[in-house]
DRENKETI-678596 format. One record per residue: x, y, z of N, C-alpha, C, O, CB in turn. Coordinates in steps of 0.001 Angstrom, whole numbers, plus 500000, padded with zeros to 6 digits. Glycine has a CB too. Layout:
<sites>
((X Y Z) (X Y Z) (X Y Z) (X Y Z) (X Y Z))
...
</sites>
This chain:
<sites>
((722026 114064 086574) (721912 114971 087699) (721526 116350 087206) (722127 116911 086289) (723220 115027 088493))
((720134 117053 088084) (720247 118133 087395) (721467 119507 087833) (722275 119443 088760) (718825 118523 087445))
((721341 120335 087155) (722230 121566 087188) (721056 122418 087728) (719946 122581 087222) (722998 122106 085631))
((721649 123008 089067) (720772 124153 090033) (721134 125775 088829) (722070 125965 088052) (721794 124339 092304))
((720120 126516 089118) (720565 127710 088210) (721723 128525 088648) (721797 128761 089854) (719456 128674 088052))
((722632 128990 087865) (723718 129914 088190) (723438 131338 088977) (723127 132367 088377) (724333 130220 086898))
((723594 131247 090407) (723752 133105 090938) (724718 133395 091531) (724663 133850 092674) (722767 133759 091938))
((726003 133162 090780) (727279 134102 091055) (727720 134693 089847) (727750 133825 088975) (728521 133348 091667))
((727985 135523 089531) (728694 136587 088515) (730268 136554 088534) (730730 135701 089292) (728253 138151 088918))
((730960 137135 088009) (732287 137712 087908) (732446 138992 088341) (733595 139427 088414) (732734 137691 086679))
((731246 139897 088736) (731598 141058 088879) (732877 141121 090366) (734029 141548 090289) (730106 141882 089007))
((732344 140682 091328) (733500 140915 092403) (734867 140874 092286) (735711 141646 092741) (733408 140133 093290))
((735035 139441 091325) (736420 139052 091234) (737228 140021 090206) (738356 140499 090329) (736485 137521 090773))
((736280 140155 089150) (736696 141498 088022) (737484 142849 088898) (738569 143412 088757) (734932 142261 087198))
((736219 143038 089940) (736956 144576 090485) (738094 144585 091079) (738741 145618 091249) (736229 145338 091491))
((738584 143055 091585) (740173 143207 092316) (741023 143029 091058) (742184 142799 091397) (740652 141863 093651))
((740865 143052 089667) (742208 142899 088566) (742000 141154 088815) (743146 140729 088672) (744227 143817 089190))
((741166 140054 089093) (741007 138633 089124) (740449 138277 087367) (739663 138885 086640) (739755 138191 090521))
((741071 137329 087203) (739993 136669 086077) (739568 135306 086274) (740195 134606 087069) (740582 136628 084637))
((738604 134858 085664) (737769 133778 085946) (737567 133042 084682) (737049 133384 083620) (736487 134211 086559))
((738215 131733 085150) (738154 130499 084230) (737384 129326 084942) (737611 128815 086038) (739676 129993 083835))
((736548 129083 084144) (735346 127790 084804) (735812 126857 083563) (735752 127271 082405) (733119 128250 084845))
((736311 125482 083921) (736313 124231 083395) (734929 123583 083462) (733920 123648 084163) (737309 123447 084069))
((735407 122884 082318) (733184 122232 081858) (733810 120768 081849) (734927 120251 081852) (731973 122832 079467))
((732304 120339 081835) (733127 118499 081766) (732723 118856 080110) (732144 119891 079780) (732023 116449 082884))
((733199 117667 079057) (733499 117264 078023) (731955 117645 077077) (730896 117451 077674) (734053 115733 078242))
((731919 118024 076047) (730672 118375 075023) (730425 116880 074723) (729625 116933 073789) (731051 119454 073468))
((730596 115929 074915) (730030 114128 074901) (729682 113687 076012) (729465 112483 076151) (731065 112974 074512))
((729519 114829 077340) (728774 114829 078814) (728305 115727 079037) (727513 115896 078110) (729375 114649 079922))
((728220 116630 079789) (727376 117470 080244) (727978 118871 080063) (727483 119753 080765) (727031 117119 081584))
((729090 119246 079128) (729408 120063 078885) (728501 121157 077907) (728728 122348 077695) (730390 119625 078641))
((727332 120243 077371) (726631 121849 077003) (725754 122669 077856) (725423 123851 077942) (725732 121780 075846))
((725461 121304 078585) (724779 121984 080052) (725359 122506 081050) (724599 122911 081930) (724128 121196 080784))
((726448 122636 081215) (727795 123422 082495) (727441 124806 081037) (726761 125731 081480) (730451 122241 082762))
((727785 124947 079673) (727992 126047 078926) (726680 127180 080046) (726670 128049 080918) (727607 125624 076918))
((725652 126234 079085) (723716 127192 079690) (723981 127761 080573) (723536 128904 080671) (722179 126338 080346))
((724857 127198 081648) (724807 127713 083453) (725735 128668 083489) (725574 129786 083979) (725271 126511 084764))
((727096 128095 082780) (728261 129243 083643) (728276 130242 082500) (728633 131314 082989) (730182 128572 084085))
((727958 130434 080657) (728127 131379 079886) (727337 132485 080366) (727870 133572 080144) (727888 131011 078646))
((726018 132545 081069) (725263 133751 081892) (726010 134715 082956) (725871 135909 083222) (724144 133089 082733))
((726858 133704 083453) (727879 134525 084554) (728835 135464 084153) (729481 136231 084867) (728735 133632 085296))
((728876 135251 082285) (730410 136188 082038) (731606 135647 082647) (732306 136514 083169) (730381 137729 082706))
((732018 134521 082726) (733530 133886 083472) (734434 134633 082037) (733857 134902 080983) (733693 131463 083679))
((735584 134823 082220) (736555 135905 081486) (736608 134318 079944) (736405 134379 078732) (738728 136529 082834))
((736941 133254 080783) (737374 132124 079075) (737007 131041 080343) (737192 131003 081560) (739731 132023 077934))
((736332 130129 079234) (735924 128646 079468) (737148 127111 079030) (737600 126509 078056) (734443 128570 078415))
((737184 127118 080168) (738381 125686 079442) (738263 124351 079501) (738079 123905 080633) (739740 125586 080026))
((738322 123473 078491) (737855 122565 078005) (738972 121361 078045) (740147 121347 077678) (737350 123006 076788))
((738239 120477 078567) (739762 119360 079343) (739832 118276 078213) (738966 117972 077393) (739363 118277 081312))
((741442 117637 078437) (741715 116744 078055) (741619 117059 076536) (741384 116037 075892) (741061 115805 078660))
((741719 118019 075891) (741873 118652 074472) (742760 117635 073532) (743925 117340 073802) (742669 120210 074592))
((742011 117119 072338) (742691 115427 071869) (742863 116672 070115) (743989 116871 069659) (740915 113144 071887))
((741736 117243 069501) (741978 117885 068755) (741287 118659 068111) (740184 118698 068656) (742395 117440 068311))
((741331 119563 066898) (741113 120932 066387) (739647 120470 066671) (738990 121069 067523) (741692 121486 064716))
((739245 119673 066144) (737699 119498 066353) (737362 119671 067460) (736296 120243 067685) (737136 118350 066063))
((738031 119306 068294) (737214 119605 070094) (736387 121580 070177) (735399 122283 070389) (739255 119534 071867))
((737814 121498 069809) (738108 123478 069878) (736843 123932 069092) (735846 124499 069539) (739885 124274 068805))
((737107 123565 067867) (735878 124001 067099) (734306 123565 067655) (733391 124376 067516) (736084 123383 065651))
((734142 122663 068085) (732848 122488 068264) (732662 123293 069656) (731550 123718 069970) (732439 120923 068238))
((733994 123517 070618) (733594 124468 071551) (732936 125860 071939) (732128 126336 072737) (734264 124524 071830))
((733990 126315 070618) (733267 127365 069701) (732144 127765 069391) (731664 128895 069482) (733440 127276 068828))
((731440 126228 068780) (730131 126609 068476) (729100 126307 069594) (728058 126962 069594) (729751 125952 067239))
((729292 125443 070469) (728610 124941 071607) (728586 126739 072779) (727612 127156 073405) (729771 123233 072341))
((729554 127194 072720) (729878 128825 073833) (728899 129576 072951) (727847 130004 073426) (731918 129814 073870))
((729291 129780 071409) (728466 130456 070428) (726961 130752 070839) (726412 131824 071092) (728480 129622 069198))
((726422 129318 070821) (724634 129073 071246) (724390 129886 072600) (723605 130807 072826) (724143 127144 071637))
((725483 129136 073577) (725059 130293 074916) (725131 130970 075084) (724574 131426 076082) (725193 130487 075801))
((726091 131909 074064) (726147 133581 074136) (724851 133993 074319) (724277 134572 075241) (726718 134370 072803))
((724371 133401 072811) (722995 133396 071648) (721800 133299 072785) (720915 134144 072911) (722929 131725 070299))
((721949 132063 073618) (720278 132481 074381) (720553 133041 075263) (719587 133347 075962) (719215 131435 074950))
((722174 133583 075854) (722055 134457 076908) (721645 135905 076383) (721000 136631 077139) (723366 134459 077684))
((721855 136165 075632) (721691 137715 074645) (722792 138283 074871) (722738 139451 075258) (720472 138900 075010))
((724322 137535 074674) (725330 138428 074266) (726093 138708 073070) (725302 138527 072144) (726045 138263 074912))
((726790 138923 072781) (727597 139005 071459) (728063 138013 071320) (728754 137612 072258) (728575 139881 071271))
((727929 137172 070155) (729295 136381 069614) (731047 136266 070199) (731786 137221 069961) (729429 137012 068273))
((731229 135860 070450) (732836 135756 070770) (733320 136945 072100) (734373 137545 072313) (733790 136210 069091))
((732222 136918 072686) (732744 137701 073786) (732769 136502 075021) (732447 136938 076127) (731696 139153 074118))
((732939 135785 074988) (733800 134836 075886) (735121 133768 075172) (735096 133033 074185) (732621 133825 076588))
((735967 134007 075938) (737492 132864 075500) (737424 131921 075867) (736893 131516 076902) (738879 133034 075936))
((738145 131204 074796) (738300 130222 075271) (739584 129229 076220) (740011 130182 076872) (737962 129930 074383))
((740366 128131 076667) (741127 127763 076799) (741882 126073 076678) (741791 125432 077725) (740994 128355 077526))
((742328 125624 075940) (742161 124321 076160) (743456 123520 076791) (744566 124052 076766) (741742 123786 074883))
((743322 122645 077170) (744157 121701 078047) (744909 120515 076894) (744264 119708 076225) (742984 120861 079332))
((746326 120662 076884) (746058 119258 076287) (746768 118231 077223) (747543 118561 078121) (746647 119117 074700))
((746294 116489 076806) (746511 115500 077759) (747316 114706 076913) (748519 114526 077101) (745270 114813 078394))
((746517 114130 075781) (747632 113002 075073) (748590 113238 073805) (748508 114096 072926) (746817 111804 074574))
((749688 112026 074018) (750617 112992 073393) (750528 113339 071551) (751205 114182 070961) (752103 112323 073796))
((749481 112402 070931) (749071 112929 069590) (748059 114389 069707) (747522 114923 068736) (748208 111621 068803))
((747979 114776 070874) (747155 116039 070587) (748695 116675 070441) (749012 117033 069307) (745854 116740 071942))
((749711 116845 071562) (751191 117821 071325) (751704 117863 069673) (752169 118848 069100) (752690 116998 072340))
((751508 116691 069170) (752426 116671 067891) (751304 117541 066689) (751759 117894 065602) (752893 114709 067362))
((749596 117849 067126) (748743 118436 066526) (748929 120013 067132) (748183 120870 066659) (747399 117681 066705))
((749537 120257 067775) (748778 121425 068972) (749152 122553 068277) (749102 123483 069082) (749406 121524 070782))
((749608 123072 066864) (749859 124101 066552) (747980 123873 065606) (747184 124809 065686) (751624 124329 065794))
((747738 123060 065120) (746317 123055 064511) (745195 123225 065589) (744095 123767 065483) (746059 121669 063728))
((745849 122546 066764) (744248 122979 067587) (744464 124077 067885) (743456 124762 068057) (743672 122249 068973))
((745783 124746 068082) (745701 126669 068661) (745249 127274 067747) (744924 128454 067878) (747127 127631 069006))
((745092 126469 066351) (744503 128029 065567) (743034 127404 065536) (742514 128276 064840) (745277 128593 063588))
((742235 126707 065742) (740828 126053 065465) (740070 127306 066199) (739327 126535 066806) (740517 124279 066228))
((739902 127801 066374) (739276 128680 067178) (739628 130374 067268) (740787 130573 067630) (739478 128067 068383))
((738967 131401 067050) (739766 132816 067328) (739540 132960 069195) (740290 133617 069918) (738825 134447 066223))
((738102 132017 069758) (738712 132239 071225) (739478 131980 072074) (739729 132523 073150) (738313 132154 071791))
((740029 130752 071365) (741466 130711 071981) (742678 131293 072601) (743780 131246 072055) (741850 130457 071478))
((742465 131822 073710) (743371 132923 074597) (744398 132245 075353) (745448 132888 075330) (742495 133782 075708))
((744474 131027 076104) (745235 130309 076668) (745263 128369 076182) (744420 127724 075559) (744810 130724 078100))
((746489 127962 076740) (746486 126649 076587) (747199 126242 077556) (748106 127004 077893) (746875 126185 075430))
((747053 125033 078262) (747203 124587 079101) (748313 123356 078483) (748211 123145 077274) (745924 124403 079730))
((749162 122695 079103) (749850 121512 078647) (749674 120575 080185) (750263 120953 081198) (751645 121917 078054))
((749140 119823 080182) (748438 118319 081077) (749565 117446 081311) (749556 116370 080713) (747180 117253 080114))
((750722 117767 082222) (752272 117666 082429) (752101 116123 082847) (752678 115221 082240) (753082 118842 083724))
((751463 115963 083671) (751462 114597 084453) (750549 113504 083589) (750765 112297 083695) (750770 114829 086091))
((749740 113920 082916) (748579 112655 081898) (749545 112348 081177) (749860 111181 080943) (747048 113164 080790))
((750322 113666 080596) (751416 113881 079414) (752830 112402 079753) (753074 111419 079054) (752251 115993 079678))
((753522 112880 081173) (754478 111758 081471) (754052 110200 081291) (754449 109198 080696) (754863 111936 082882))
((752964 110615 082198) (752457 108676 082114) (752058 108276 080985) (752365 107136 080634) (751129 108104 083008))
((751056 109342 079898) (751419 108636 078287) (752812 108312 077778) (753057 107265 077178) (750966 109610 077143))
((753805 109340 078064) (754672 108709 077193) (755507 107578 078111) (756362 106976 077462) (755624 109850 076466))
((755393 107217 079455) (755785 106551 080213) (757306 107141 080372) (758290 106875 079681) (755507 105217 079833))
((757219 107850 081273) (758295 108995 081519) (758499 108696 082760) (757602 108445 083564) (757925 110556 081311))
((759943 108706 083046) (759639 108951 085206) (759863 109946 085315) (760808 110590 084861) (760582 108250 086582))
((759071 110231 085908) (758965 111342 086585) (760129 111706 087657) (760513 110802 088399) (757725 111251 087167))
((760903 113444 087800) (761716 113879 088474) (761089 115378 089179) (760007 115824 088795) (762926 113895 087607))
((761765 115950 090054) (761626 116881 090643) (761693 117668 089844) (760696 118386 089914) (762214 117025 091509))
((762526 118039 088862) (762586 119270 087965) (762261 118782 086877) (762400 119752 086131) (763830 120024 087827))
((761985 118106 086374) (760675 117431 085004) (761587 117799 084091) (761274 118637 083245) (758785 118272 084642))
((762668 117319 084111) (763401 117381 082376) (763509 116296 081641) (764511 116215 080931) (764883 117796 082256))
((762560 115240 081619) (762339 114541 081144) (760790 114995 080303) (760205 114244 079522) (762584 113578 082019))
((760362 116284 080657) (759185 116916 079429) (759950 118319 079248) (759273 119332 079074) (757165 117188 080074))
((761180 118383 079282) (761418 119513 078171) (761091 119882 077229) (760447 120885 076921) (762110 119613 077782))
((761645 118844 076495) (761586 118871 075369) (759887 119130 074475) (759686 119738 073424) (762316 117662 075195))
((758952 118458 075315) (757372 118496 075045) (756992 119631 075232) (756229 120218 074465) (756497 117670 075827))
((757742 120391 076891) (756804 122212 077062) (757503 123045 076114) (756874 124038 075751) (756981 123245 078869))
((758571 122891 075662) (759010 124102 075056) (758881 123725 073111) (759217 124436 072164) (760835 124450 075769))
((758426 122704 073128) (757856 122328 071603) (756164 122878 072159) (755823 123865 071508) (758081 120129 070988))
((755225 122490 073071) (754415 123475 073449) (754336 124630 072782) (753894 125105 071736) (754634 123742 074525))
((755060 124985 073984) (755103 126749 073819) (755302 128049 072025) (754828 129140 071708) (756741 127022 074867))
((756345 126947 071300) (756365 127141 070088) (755282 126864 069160) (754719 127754 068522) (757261 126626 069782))
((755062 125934 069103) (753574 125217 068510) (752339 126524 068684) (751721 126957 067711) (753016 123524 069729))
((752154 126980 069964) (751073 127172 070247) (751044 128718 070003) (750029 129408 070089) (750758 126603 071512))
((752399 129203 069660) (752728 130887 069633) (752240 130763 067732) (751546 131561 067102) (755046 131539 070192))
((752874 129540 067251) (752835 129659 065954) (751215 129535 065236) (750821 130143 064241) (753831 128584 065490))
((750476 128592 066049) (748930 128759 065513) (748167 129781 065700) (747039 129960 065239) (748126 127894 065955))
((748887 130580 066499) (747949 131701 066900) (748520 132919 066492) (748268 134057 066887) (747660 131770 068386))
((749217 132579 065759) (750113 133751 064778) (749545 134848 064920) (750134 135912 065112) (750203 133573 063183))
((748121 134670 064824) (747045 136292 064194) (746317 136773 065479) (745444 137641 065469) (745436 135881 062754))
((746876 135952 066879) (746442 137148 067965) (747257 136598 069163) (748184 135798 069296) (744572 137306 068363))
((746343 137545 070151) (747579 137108 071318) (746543 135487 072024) (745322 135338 071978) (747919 138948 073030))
((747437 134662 072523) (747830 133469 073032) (748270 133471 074095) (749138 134335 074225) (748554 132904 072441))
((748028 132726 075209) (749433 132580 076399) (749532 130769 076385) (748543 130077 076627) (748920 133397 078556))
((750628 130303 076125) (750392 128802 076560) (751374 128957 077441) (752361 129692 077386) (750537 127495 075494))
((750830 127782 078721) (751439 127938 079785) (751734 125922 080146) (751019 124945 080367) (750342 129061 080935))
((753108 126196 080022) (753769 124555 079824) (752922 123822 080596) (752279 123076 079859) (755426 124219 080386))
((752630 123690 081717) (752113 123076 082630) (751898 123637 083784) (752342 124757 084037) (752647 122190 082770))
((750805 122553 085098) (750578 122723 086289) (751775 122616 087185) (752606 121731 086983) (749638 121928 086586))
((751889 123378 088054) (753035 123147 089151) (752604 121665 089966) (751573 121535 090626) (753081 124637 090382))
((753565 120672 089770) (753397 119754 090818) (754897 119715 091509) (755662 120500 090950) (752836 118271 090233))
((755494 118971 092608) (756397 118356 092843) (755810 116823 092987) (754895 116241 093570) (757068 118992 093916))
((757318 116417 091755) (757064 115277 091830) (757769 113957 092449) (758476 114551 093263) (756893 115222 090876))
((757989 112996 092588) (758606 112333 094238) (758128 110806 093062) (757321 110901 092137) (757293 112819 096545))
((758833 109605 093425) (759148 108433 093003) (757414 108103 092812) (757056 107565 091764) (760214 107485 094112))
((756566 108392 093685) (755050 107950 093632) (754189 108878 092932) (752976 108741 093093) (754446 107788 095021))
((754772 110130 091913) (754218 111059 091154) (753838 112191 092532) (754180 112213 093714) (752862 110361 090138))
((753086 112941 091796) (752629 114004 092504) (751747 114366 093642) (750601 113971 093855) (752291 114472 091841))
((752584 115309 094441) (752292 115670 095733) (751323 116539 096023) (750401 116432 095214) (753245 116086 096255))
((751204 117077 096559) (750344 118613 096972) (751220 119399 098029) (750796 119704 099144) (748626 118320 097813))
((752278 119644 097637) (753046 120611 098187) (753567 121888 097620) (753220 122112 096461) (753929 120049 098528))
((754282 122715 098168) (754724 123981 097617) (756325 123866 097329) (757053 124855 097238) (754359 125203 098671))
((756869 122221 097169) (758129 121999 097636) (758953 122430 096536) (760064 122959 096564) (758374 120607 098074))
((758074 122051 095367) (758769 122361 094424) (758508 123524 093573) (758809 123647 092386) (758821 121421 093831))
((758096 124100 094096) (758165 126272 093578) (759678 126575 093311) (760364 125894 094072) (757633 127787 095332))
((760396 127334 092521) (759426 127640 091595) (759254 127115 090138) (759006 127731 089101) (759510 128829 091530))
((759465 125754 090380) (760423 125370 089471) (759016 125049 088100) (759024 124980 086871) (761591 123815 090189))
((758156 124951 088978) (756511 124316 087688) (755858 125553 088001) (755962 126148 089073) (755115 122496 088214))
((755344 125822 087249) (753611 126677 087321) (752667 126473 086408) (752739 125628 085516) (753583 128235 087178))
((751371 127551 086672) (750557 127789 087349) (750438 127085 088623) (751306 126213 088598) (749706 127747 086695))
((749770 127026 089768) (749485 126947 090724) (748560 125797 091080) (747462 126175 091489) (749200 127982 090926))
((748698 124774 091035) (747172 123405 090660) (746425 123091 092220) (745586 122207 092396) (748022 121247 089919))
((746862 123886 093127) (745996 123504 094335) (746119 124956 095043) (747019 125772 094840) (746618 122057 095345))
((745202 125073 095769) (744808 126176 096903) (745643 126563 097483) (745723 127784 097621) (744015 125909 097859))
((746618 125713 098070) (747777 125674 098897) (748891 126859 098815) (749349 127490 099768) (748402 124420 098585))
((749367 127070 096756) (749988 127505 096168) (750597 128597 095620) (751654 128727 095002) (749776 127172 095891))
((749212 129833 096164) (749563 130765 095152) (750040 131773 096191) (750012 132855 095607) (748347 131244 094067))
((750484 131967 097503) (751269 132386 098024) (753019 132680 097174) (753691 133681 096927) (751066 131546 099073))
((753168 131352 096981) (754482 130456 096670) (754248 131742 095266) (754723 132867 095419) (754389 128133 096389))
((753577 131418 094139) (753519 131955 093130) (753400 132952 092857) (753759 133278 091725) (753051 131659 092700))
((752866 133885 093703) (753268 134976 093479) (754685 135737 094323) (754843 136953 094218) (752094 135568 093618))
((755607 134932 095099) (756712 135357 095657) (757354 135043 094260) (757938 135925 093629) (757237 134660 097091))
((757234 133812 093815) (758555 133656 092718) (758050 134650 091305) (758955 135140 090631) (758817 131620 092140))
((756938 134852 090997) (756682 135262 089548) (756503 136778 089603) (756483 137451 088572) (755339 134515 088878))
((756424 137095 090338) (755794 138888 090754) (757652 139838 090886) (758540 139707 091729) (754524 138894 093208))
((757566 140714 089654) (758896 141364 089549) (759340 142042 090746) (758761 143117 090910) (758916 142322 088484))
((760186 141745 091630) (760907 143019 092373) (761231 143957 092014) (761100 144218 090819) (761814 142945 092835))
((761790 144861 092897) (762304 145932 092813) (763043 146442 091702) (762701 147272 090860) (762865 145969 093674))
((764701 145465 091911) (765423 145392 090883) (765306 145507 089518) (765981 146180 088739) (765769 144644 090994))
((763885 144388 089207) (764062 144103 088295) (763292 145203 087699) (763722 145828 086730) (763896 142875 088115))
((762115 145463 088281) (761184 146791 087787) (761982 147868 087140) (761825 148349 086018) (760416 147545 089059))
((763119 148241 088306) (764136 149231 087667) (764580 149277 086606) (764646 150201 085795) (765069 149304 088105))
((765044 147829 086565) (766116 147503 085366) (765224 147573 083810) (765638 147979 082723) (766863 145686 085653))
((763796 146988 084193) (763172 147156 082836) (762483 148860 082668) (762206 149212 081521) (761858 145846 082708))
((762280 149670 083609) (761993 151056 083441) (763254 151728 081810) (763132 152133 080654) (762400 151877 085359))
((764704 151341 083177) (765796 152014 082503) (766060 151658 080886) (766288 152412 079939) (767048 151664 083325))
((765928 150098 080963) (765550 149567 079369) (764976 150059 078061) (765447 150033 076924) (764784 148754 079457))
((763208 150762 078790) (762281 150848 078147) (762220 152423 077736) (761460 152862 076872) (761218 150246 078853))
((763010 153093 078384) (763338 154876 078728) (764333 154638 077670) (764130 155175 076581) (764037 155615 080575))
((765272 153986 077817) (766626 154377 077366) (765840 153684 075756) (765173 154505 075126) (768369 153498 078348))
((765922 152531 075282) (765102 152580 074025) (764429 153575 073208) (764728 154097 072134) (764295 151968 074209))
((762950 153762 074388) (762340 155040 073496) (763281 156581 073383) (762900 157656 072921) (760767 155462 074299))
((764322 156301 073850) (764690 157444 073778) (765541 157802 072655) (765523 158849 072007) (765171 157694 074834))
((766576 156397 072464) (767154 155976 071141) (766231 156179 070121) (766601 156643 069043) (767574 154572 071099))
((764900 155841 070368) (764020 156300 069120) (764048 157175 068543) (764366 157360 067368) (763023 156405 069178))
((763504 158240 069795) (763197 159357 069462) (764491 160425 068576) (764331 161502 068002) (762692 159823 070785))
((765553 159725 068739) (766804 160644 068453) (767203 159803 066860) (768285 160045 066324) (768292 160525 069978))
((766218 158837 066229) (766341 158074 065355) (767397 157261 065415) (768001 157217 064344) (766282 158624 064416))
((767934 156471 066429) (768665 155408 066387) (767850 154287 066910) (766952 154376 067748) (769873 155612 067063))
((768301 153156 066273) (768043 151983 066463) (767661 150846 067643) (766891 149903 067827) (768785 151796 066023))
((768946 151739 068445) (768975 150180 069700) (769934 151535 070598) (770362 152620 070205) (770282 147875 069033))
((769985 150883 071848) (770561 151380 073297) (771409 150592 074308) (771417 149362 074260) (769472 151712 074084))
((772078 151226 075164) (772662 150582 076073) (772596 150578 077111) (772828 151633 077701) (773417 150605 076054))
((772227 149324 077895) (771621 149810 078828) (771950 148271 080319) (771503 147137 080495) (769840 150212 078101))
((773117 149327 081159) (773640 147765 081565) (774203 147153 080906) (774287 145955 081180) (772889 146876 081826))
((774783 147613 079860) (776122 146267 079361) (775011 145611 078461) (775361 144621 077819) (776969 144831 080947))
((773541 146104 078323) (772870 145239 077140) (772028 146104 075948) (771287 147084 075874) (771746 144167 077874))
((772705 144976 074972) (772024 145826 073885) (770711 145739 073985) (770224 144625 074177) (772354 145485 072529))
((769837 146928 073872) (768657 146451 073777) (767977 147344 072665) (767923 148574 072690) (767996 146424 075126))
((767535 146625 071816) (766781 146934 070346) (765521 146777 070458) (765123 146316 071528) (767148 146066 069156))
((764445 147135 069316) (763144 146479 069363) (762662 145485 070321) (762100 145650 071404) (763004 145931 068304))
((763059 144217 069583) (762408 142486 070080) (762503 142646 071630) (761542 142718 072397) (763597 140799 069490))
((763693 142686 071926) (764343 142509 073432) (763595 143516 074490) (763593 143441 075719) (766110 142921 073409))
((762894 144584 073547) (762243 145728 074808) (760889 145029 075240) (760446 145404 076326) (761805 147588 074124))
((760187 144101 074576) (758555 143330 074902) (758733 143175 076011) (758028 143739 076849) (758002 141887 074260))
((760045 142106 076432) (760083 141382 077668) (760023 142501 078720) (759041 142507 079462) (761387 140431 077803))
((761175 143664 078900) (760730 144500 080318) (758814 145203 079719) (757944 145479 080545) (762387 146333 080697))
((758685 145287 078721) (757514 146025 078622) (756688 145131 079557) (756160 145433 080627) (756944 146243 077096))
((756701 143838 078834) (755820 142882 079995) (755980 142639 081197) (755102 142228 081956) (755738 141744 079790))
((756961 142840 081438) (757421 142622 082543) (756718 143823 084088) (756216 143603 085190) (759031 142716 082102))
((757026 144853 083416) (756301 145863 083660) (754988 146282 083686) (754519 146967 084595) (756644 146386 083189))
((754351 145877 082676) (752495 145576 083223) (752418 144613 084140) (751605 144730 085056) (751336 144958 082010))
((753345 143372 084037) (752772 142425 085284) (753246 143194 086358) (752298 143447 087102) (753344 140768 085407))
((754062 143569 086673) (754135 144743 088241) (753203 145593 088220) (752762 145942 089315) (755472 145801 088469))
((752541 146265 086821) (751751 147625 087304) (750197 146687 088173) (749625 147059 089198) (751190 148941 085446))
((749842 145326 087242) (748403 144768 087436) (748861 144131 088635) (748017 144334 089508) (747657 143739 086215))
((749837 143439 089076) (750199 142985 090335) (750102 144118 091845) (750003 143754 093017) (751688 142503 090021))
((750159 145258 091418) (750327 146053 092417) (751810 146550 092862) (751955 147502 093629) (749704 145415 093382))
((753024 145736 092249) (753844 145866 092378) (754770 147660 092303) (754450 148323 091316) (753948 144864 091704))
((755535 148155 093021) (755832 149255 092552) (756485 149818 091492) (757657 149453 091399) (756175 149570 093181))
((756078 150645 090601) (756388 151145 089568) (757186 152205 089686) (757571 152803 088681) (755459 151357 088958))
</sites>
């Protein structure tokens, strides 16, 4: 089938604080031809399904590389993201997070993931604990030398016949895997009030311990030192880029 030429950009979605991820089918289908079309548009990172191992990543690399190349952009100015599905890619996934420096996100493929290991499936999925949060470690550790986000899995609720398309089970999974969703997702993930406060007072009271050359602060009954200040720091850009009040 052919591919019609690409005329949508990223610019619109860029100006609301949006980013843009376009999935390709597979570089052993038509994935160098989805590259030609969507690398011209500037999408923020390209993500690449069903991620088995380092080699995928790498040849993604070089396959985005070429379309920079005849689009006339720079090298490595598009990211990448990969998905993984089966469960010998999880027990690899600290080698495929480092195969690549565009590697910005990773995806974990929750539901391909259960039915490989023949899991039943529950409403609150603790029967892949143990897999997202070996994930999440794995994937912080290959990417040692920049920033990473792996994100355990898609939000489903899941029910005796697998997965639904509902919002039933917010907030318990994320990202958001259908249209339906991101209402739901941004009520549960977007900091309130409270909490905005609580990480202001954190992040004040810290630098302030700094500045007076001590170590750590108190703040609320919590110690808070170095490590422990990231979380309100982050916490706090996601309210400033959310719109949330500061």
């Amino acid at each position: 089938m052919k591919h019609a030429p690409c005329r949508w950009t990223v610019a619109p979605l860029g100006a609301v604080g949006a980013r843009l991820c376009v999935r390709i089918n597979s570089l052993h289908d038509d994935g160098p031809l989805d590259l030609a079309h969507v690398v011209p548009a500037r999408p923020d990172f390209v993500a690449y399904p069903k991620t088995a191992t380092a080699s995928d990543m790498r040849a993604l690399d070089r396959a985005i590389t070429t379309a920079e190349e005849q689009a006339g952009f720079a090298p490595g100015s598009t990211a990448s993201s990969l998905c993984l599905r089966p469960r010998w890619a999880l027990v690899n996934v600290r080698e495929i997070a480092a195969a690549s420096p565009r590697i910005r996100y990773a995806l974990l493929g929750a539901e391909d993931l259960a039915a490989d290991l023949m899991a039943e499936r529950s409403r609150e999925a603790v029967e892949l604990d143990y897999a997202r949060r070996r994930f999440v470690l794995e994937c912080r550790a290959g990417a040692s030398s920049r920033s990473m986000r792996p994100t355990p899995s898609p939000m489903r609720k899941c029910s005796a016949g697998g997965a639904v398309r509902t919002q039933a089970g917010l907030p318990r999974q994320e990202p958001c895997a259908f249209p339906t969703t991101p209402a739901a997702i941004v009520a549960a993930l977007i900091p309130g009030e409270a909490e905005m406060a609580q990480a202001q007072r954190m992040v004040a009271a810290f630098e302030a311990a700094r500045a007076r050359g001590e170590g750590r602060a108190l703040v609320d009954g919590l110690l808070v030192e170095c490590p422990p200040t990231s979380m309100p720091k982050r916490l706090l850009a996601l309210g400033a880029a959310s719109g949330a009040d500061t």
